[in-house]
N, C-alpha and C positions, 0 to 999 in steps of 0.2 A: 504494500500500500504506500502511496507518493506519501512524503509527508510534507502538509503545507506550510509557509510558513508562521509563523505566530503573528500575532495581531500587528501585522505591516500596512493595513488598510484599514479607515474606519471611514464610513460613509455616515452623514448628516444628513437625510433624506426630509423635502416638506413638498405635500403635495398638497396643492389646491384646484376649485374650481371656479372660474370666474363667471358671471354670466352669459360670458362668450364660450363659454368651456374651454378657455386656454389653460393649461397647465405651468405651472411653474415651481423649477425643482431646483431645490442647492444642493450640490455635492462641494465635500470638500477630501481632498486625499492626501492621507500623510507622505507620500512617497511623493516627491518632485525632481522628476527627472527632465528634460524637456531631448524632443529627436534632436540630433544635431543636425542633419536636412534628410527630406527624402527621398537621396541616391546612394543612401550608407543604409537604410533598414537595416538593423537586426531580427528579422522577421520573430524567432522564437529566446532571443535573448532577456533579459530585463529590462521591463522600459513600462513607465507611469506617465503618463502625462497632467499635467497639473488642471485645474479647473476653477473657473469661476464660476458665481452664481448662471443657469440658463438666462437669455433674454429672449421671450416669446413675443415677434414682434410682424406685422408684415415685409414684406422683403420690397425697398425703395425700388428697385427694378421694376419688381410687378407694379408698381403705382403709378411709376413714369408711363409704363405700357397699357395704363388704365384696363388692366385684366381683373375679371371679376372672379373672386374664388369665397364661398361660403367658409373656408378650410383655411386658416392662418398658419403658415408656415413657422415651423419652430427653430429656434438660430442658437445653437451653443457659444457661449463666449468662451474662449480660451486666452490663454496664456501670449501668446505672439500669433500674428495671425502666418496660417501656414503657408501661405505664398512669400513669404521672405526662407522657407525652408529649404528653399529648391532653388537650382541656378537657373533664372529666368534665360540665358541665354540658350542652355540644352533643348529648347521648349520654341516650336513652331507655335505662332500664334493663332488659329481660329477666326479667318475672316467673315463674319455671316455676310452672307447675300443680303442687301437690304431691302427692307418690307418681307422678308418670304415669312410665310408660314409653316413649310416645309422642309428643314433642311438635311431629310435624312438622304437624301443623292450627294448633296456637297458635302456631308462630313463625312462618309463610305469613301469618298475620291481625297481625301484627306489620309484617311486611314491607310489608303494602299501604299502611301511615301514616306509617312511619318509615323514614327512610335511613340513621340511625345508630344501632347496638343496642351497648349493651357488656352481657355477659353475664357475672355473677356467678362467682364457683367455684362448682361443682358438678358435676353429673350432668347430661346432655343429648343423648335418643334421639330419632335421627332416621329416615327412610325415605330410600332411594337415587332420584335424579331426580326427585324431588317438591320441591325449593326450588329455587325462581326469583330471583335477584336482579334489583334495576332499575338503571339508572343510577345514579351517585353514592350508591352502598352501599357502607358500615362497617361491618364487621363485627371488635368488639374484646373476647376475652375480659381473665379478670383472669390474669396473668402465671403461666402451667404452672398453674395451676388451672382450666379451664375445660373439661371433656372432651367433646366430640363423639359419642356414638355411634352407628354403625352398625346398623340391628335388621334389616336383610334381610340373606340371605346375599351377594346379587349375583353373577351369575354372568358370568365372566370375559369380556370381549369385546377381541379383538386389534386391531379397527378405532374402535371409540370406546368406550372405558371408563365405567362406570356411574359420577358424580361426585354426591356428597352436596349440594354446594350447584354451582348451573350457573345462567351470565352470558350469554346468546346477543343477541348484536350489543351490546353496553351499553357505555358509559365511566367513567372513573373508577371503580371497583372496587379496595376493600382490605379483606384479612383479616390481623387482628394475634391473636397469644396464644392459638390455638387448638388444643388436643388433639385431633388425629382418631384414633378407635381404629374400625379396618376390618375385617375376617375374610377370613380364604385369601388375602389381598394380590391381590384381583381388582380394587380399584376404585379410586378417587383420591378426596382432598377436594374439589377444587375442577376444575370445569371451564367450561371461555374457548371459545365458538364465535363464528365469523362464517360467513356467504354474505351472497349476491346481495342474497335476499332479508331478513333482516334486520339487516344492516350489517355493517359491521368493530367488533369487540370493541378497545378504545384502552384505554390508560392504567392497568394494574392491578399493583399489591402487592401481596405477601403475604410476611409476612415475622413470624416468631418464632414458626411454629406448630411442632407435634413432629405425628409420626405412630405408628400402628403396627399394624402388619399392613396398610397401605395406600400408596399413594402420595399426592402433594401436591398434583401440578398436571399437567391436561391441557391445550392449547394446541392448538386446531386446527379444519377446517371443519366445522360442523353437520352436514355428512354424514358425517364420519368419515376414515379416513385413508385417504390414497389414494395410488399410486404415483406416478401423476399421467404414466405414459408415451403421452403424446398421439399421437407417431407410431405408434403401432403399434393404431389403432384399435380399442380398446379399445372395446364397449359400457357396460360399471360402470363404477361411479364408484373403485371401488376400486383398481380396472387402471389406467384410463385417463383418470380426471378429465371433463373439464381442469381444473383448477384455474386459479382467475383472481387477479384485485386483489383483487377484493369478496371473497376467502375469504379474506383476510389480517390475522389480527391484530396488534395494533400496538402498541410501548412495553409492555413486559413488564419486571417488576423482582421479584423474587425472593432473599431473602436474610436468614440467622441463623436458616435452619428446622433441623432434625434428625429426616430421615427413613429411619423405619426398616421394611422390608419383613417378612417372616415370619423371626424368628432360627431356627424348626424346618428350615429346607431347607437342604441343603449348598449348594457351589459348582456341582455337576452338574447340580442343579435348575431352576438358576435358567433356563435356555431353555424349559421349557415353563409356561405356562399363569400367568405371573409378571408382575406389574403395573411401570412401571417407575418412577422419584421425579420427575424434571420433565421432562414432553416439549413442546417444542415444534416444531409442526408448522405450514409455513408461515407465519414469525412475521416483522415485520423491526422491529428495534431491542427488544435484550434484555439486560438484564444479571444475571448467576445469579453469586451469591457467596457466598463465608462459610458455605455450609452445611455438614451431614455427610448421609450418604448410607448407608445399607449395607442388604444381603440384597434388592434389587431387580432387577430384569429389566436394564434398563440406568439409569445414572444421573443423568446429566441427556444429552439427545440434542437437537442441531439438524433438521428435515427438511424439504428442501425438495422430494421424490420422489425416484424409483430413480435411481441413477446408472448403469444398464447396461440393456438388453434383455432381459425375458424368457424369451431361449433364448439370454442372455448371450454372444453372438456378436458385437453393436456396442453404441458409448456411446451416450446417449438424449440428447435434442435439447430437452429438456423446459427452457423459462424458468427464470429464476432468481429466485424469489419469496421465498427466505428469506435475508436480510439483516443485517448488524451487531449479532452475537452476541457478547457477553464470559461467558467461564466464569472467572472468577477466585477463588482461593484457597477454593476448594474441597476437604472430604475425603471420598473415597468409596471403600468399601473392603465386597468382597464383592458382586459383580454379574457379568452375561453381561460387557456391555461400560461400560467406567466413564461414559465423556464420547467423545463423535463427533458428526458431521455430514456430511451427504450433502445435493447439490446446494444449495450455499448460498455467498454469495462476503461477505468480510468476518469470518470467524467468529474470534476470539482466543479461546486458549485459554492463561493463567498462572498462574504459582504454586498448581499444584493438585496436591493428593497423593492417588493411587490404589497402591489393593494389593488383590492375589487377583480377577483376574476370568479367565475363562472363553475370550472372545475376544480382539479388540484394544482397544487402547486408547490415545485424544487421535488420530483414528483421523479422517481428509477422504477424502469420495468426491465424487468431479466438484466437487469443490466450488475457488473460485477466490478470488483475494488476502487470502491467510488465513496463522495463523501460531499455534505452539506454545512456551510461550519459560516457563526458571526453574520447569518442571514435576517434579514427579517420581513416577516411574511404579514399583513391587514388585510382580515375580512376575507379569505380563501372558502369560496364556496360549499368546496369538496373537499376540502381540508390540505393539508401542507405535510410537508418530511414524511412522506406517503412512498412506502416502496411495495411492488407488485412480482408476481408473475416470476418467483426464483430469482431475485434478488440477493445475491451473498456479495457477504463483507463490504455494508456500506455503515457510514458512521455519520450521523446527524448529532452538532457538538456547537453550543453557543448560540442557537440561533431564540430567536422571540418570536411566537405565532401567536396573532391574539384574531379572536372573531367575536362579531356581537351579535351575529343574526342564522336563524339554522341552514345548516345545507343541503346540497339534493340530494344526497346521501342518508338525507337524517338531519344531525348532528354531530358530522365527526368535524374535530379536531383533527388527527393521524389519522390513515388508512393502512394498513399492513394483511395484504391480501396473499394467499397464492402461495405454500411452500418456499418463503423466503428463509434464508438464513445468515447466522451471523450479523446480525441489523443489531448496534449499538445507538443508543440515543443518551448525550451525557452532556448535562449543564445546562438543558432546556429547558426556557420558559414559556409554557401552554398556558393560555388564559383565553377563559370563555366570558364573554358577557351578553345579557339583552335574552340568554336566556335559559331555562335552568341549569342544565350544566352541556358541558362539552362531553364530547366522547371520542377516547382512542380507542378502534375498533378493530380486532384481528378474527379476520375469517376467511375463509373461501369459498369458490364459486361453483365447485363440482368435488362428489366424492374420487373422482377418480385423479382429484387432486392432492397433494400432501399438504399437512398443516404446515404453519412458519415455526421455524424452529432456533431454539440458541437468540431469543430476542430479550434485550437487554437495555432499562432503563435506571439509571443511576446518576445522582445529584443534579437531577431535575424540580423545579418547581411548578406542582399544579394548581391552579385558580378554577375553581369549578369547574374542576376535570375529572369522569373517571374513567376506569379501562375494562372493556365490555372485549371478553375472551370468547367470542361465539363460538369459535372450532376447536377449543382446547388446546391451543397452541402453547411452546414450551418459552416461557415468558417468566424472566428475574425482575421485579422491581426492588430495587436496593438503595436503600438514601435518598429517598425522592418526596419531597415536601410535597404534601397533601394540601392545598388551597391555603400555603404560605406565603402572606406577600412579597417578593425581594427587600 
């Protein structure tokens, strides 16, 4: 098991809602490193970058263009703006055609000559699945001045989403400072394919763009998403894969975006027909940090196929192809489910603060040597530090889950379903309010399932909480205050 570090990050998270439903959130991070530019990346090295408060603001571009958007664009302030990071000389400039509304022919006929484009402020309409990236593509707007737009409706696809600019099999891959503004939150800015046939997709950033009405980043194989349950001979690819190496993208780094989904749809909404901010599918070695997240399907997700069968009667047999995942100091607030992972071993999830979603949330299925630690989770549906479906050796350690209203589940607090084992839970504070009490709840979904086993809570404090053993599962509580207040 990785061991992380010790309290090297503490997030100060404050969410609100304005009558506009703008959000606005402070992060503050102990750790201040800043890039030295970026044509030296350390892609998996050490590296923080510093934060100010968010400024959620319209973007003067779009006002000088007198474009009308319901959806106010959200603008992270940082530390130096990252267009002094980079030598403005290595960098063609992006002439737009003036007046077009179109410029997805001139920036294709850009792409064939050049690798690095910085693009000006302004205005800029593009078509969905018509830009190709090559290898060793830059793409850098000028800092919250740059807007992206969307001119097709795109219609929603749950297997592989329509993405504005797409990288299939290519390495080295970065997008800095870009505006995406998308419609009906059906599509993504950016999408990362690999297969067989044209490689594994390596080494890409993106990092300070904002969104809205769209998601950020899709991650996953050329054919789309798959379940990937091999035994159970599946024909599609969708069911059944298989999914191999060659469909695995690789070194993923993500960080200081601000994505925002559709602000018009409630909390109820968000399960159908809802795009989600970063997926990665089939990915190994990833790091997702620093952003904010709201009004999306889910919020950032690991996947590495189902963790269960079909006819959900046995756990699935399916390889373990997604690998060493960091979600750190993350805000996401307003989605189905905030942050999860299924069939994936290695995954960290810290210092990340979610509120208002739907499902669960910080939420391991089948997935193996993994851990939750200095999280803090408001109002989870479906409850939180929830591990499913053969789950071994994961450790949920420092986090705070408070709820005040019941869930679709019931009442839980924790989920612990499905022959999980080894699931340590140590130093957590569970607090129910608004109604009689909470429930951490261990059971399962079929006999021909095994109970959870070797499940272990210790020097935890519960606030009207108690623990409802439906399957007899083999379950220590040890040093765990009973509705003691810290």
């Amino acid at each position: 098991m990785r061991q992380l570090l010790p309290i090297v990050l503490f997030s100060t998270f404050i969410l609100f809602f304005s009558t506009n439903c703008s959000i606005k959130a402070t992060k503050e991070v102990v750790e201040k490193k800043l890039l030295p530019n970026v044509q030296k990346l350390d892609y998996y090295g050490s590296m923080s970058i510093l934060s100010k408060p968010v400024s959620l603001e319209t973007d003067s571009a779009l006002e000088e263009d007198n474009i009308q958007t319901n959806n106010k664009i959200k603008k992270a302030s940082i530390t130096s703006d990252p267009k002094e990071l980079f030598f403005k000389s290595d960098y063609v400039t992006y002439k737009k055609q003036k007046g077009s509304k179109n410029d997805t022919t001139h920036l294709i006929q850009y792409l064939k000559n050049n690798k690095k484009i910085y693009f000006p402020k302004g205005n800029y309409y593009f078509k969905l699945n018509s830009i190709f990236l090559t290898s060793n593509t830059t793409l850098m707007g000028d800092f919250n001045k740059t807007n992206f737009h969307v001119i097709d409706d795109g219609e929603f696809k749950s297997t592989k989403p329509s993405a504005l600019l797409n990288a299939y099999g290519k390495k080295n891959i970065q997008i800095f400072n870009i505006n995406f503004y998308g419609k009906n939150n059906t599509s993504v800015g950016i999408g990362i394919y690999s297969s067989k046939k044209i490689g594994n997709s390596k080494e890409v950033v993106v990092a300070y763009n904002n969104t809205n009405k769209m998601g950020l980043l899709w991650v996953g194989p050329s054919k789309g998403f798959s379940f990937n349950r091999i035994d159970e001979n599946n024909q599609d690819w969708a069911n059944g894969g298989p999914v191999t190496e060659k469909d695995i993208s690789e070194n993923i780094k993500v960080f200081e975006n601000v994505i925002t989904g559709d602000l018009s749809k409630k909390l109820k909404d968000f399960h159908v027909n809802q795009i989600s901010g970063i997926s990665l599918l089939f990915v190994k070695n990833a790091k997702i940090y620093n952003n904010i997240i709201s009004h999306t399907y889910f919020g950032a997700w690991a996947y590495g196929g189902a963790s269960r069968s079909s006819d959900e009667s046995h756990l699935t047999k399916n390889p373990i192809w997604c690998k060493n995942i960091e979600f750190f100091n993350n805000t996401i607030d307003r989605t189905f489910s905030p942050m999860w992972a299924s069939r994936c071993q290695n995954v960290n999830m810290y210092s990340n603060y979610t509120k208002e979603n739907l499902d669960v949330a910080l939420d391991f299925e089948g997935c193996f040597d993994s851990s939750a630690k200095y999280n803090t989770v408001i109002n989870s549906h479906g409850g939180a530090l929830t591990s499913l479906n053969g789950s071994n050796n994961i450790i949920f350690k420092n986090n705070t889950i408070e709820s005040n209203h019941e869930s679709v589940y019931g009442i839980n607090i924790t989920l612990i379903r499905n022959a999980n084992e080894n699931i340590k839970y140590l130093n957590n504070i569970f607090r129910a309010t608004g109604f009689s009490k909470g429930k951490i709840q261990l059971t399962r979904t079929s006999e021909t399932i095994g109970i959870n086993k070797n499940i272990i809570f210790k020097n935890n404090i519960f606030e009207n909480i108690y623990v409802n053993n439906k399957d007899g599962s083999d379950i220590t509580i040890d040093k765990t205050n009973m509705g003691i207040k810290p």
